[in-house]
C-alpha positions as CSV (number, residue, x, y, z in Angstrom):
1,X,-14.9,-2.3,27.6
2,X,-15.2,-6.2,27.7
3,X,-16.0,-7.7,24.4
4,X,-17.1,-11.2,23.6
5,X,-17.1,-11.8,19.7
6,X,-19.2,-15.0,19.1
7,X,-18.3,-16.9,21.9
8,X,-14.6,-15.4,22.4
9,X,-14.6,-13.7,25.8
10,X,-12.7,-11.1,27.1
11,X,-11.8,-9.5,23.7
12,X,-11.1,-5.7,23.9
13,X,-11.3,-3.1,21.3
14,X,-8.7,-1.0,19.8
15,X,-8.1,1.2,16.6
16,X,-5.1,-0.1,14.6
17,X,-4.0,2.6,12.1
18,X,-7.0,4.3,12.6
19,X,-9.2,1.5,11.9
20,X,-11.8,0.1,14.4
21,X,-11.0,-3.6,15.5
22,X,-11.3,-5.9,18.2
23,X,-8.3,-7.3,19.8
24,X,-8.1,-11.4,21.4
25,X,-6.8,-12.8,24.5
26,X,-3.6,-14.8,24.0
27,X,-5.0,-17.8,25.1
28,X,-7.2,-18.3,22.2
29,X,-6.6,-21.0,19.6
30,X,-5.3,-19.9,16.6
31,X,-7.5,-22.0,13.8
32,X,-10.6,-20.0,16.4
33,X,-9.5,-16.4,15.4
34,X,-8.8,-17.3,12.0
35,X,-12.2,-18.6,11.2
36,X,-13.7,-15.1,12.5
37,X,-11.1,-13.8,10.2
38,X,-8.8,-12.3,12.8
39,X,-5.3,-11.8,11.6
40,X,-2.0,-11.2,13.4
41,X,-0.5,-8.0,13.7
42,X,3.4,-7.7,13.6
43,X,3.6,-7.4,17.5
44,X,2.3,-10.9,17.8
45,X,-1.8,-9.8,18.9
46,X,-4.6,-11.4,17.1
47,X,-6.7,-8.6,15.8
48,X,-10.6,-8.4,13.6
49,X,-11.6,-5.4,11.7
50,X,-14.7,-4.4,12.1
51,X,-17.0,-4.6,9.3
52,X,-19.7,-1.9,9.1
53,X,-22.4,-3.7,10.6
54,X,-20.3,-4.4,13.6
55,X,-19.3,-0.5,13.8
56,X,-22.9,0.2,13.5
57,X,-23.9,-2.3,16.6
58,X,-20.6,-0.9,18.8
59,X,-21.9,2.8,18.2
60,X,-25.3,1.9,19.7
61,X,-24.3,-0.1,22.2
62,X,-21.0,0.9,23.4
63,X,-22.2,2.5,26.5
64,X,-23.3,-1.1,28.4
65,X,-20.3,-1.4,29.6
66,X,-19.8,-5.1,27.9
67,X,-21.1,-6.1,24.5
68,X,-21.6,-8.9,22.9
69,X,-21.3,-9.7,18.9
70,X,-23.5,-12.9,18.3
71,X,-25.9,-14.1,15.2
72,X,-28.9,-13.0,17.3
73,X,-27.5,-9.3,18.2
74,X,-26.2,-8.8,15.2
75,X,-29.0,-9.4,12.1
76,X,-30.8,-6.2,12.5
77,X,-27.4,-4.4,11.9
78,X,-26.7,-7.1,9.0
79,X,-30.3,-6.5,7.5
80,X,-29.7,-2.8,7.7
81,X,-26.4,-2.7,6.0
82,X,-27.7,-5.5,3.2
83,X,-30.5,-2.8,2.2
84,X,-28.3,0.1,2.4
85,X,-25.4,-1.9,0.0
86,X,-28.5,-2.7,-2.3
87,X,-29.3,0.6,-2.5
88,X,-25.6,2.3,-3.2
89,X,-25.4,-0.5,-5.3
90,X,-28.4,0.9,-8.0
91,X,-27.4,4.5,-7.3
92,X,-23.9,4.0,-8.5
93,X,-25.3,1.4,-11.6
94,X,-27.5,3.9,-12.4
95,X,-25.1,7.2,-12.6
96,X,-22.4,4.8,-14.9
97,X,-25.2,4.2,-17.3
98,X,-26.2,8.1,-17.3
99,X,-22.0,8.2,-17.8
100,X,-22.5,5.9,-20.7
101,X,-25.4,7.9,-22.4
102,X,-23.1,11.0,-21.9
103,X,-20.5,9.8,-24.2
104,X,-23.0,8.6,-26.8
105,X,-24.7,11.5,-26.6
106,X,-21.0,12.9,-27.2
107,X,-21.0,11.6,-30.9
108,X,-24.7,13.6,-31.6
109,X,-24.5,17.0,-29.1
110,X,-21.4,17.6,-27.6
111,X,-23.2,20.0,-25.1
112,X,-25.8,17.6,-24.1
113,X,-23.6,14.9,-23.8
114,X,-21.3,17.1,-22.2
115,X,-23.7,18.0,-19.3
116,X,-24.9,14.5,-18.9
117,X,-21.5,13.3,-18.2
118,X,-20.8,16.0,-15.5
119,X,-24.0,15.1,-13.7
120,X,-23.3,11.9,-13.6
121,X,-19.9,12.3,-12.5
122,X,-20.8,14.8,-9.8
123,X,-23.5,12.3,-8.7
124,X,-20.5,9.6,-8.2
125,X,-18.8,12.1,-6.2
126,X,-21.6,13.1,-4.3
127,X,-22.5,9.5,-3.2
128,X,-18.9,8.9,-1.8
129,X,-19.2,11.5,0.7
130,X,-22.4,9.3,1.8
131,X,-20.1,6.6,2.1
132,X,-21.4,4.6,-0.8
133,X,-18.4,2.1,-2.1
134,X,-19.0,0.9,-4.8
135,X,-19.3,4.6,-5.9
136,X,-15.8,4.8,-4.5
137,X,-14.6,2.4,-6.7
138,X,-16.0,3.8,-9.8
139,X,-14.1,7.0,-8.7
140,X,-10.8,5.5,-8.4
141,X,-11.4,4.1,-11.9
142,X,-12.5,7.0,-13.5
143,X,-9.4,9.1,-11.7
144,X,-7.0,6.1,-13.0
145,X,-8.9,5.8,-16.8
146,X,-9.4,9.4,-17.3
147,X,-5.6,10.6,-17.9
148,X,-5.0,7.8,-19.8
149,X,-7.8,8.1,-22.0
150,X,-6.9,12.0,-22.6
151,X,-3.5,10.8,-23.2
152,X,-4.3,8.5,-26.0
153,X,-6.9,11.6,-27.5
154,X,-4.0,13.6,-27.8
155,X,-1.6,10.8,-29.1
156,X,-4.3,10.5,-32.0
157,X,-4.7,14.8,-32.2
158,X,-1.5,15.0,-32.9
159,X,-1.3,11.7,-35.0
160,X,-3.7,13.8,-37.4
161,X,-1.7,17.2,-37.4
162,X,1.2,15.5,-38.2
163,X,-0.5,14.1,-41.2
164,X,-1.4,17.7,-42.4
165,X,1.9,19.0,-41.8
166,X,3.0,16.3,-43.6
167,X,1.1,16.5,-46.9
168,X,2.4,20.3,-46.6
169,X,5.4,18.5,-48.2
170,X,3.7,17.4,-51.4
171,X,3.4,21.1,-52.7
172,X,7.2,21.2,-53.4
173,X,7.7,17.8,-54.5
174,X,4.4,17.6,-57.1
175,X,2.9,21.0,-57.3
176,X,-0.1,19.8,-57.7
177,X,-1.8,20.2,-54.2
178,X,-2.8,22.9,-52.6
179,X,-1.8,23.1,-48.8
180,X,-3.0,25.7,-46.0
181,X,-2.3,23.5,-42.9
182,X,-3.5,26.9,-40.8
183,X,-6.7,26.7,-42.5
184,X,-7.2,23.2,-42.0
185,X,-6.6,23.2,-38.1
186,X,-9.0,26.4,-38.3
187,X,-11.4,24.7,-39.9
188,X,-11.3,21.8,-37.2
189,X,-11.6,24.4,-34.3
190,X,-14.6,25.3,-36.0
191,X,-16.2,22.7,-36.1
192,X,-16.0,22.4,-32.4
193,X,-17.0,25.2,-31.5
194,X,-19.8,25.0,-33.7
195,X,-20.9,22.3,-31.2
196,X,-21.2,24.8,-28.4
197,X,-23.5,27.2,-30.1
C-alpha cells in the first residue's frame, strides 16, 4: 500500500520490532522527515511510528488501496483518541486516590483499608488490559515502589526486635527489669491479628 503522510508521497508501511510505522522514500529531505518526527533507523531508512490515532485511521482505511494521513483525515481520529486519554486519565486519577484512602484507612481498620487498596489496585490492573497508559504507568511504579517499600518495613521490623532482644541484656547487667522478649513479639502478633477480627 501507497502512503502519503502530509504531503510526503509514496511512503510505505512497515512494522519495525513489532511496532507499526511508516517508512520514507530516500529522496526526501531530511529537516522534512524530521519535523514529522521521522527518525533514522540503523540501515540508513527514515522511519515514523505511528501514534494511536494514526493506527486507528490505518485500521479503518487500510483496505483503499492508498491512504492518505492529512489534518482533514485525521481530526476525527485525533478527537476520538483526545476523549478516550481524558477519560483513562480520570479512571487512573481516580483509582490512586481510592489507593491513597486505603493506606489511611490502613492506620484506623487494617481490613477496610486493606480491601480498598486491593480494589484499587486490581482496578489499575484491569484498566491496562484496556490499554489505558497512564494506568500502565502507575503499574510500573507501584511494581518498582512496592519491594522497596516492604524492604524498608522490614528494615524497621527488625530495627524494633533488635531493640527487645537487646534490652534482654539489661536483666544480667541491673536486675532490675523484667524481660520476656517471646511475650513481647506475641503480644505484637496480637495485636495484628486483632485487626482481622
Amino acid at each position: 500500500m501507497k502512503i502519503t503522510y502530509y504531503g510526503i508521497a509514496n511512503c510505505e508501511y512497515e512494522l519495525i520490532d513489532g511496532k507499526p510505522a511508516i517508512i520514507a522514500p530516500e529522496e526526501i529531505d531530511e529537516e522534512r522527515l524530521k519535523e514529522y518526527t521521522f527518525i533514522q533507523l540503523v540501515d540508513g531508512r527514515w522511519c515514523h511510528y505511528m501514534t494511536d490515532a494514526e493506527k486507528a485511521y490505518y485500521k479503518a482505511q487500510n483496505d483503499t488501496g492508498a491512504l492518505t494521513f492529512s489534518q482533514q483525515n485525521m481530526l476525527p481520529y485525533q478527537q476520538k483518541y483526545d476523549r478516550k486519554r481524558k477519560i483513562d486519565f480520570y479512571i487512573t486519577f481516580t483509582l490512586i486516590l481510592l489507593l491513597l484512602i486505603g493506606i489511611v484507612f490502613l492506620f484506623i481498620d487494617f481490613k477496610i483499608g486493606s480491601i480498598i487498596i486491593t480494589v484499587g489496585f486490581w482496578g489499575i490492573f484491569i484498566s491496562t488490559l484496556f490499554h489505558n497508559k497512564s494506568a500502565e504507568k502507575v503499574l510500573i511504579a507501584i511494581v518498582v515502589i512496592t519491594p522497596v517499600a516492604f524492604f524498608f518495613l522490614i528494615m524497621i521490623a527488625l530495627s524494633h526486635l533488635s531493640h527487645a532482644f537487646d534490652s534482654c541484656d539489661t536483666v544480667t547487667k541491673t536486675g532490675d527489669k523484667a524481660c520476656d522478649t517471646a511475650g513481647d513479639i506475641g503480644e505484637i502478633g496480637a495485636k495484628h491479628i486483632y485487626y482481622w477480627e
